[in-house]
C-alpha positions in Angstrom: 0.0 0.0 0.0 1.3 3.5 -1.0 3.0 5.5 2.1 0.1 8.5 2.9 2.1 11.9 1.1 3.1 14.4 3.5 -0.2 16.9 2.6 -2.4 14.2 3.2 -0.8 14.2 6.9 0.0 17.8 7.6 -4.4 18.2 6.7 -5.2 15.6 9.5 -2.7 13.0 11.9 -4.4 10.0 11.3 -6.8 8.1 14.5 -6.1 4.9 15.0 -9.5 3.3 16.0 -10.8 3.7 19.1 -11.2 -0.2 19.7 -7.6 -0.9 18.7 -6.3 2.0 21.1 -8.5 0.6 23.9 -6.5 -3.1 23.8 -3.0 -0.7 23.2 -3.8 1.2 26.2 -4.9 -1.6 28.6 -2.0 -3.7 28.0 0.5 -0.7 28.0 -0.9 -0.1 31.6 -1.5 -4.0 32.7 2.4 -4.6 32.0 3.4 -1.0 32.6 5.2 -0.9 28.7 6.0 2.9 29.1 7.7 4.5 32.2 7.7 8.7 32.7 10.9 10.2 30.4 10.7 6.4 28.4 12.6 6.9 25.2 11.4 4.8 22.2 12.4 3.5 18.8 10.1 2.3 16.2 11.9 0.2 13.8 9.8 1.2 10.1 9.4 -0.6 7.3 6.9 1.3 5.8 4.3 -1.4 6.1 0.8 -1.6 7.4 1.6 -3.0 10.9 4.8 -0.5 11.3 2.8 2.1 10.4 -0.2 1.7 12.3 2.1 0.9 15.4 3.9 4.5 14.5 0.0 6.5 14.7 -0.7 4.8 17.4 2.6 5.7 19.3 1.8 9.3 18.0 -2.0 9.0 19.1 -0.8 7.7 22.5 1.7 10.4 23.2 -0.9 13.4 23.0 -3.0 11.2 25.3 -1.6 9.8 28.0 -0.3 11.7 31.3 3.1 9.7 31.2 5.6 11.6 28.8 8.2 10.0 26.6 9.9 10.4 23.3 9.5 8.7 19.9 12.3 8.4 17.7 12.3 6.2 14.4 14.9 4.0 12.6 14.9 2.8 9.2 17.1 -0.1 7.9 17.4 0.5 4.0 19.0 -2.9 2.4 20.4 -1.2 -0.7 18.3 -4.1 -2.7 16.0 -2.6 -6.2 13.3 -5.1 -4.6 12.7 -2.4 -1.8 12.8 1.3 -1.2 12.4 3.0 1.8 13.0 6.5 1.0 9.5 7.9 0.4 9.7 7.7 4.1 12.3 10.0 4.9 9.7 13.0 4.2 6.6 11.7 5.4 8.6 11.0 9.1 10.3 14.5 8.8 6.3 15.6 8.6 5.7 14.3 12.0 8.7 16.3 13.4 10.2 12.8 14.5 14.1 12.1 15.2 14.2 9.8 11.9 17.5 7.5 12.0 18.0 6.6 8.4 20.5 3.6 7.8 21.7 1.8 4.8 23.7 -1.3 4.8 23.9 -3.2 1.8 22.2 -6.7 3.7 22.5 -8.7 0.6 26.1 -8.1 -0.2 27.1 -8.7 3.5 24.5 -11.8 3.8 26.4 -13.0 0.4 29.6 -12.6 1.8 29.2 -13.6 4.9 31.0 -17.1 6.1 29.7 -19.9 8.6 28.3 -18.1 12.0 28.7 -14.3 10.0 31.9 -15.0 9.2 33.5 -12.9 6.2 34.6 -14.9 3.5 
């Protein structure tokens, strides 16, 4: 699915539903998953799920009374099959500490020897 453009956020931050946020919220608080000051990092694919988990994060911060920090981190593999970038922008939108890394996965996994190894 396409990544939403950054006018389509700036217009509106996008609600996760309310049901969804309910279940997020109860477990958060039954095995206390954020602390005051908590510092997190969403890894982002760009997918659905990382996506959704990334609004909901977002949705949770304005909420809740405990404050903590979001930061994001995107592993680019340097493959044709897959590119991350179109996410650089749309994270920048949501004023987010965006850590944007590329390794070249495919030439290391190729490389690699027996236990990670280089050949």
């Amino acid at each position: 699915p396409p990544i939403p453009s950054v006018h389509q956020h700036r217009k509106k931050l996008l609600n996760p539903p309310k049901k969804m946020m309910r279940l997020i919220h109860q477990a958060l608080l039954h095995h206390e998953m954020i602390k005051p000051n908590d510092a997190l990092l969403l890894g982002l694919s760009g997918g659905k799920d990382s996506l959704t988990l990334l609004h909901c994060l977002l949705f949770l911060q304005k909420k809740l009374p405990t404050p903590f920090t979001i930061q994001v981190c995107t592993i680019d593999p340097s493959t044709p099959s897959f590119d991350p970038s179109p996410l650089i922008p749309y994270v920048e939108s949501l004023g987010l500490k965006y850590h944007y890394i590329k390794q070249n996965i495919v030439e290391r996994a190729n490389t690699s020897g027996e236990n990670g190894g280089v050949v």
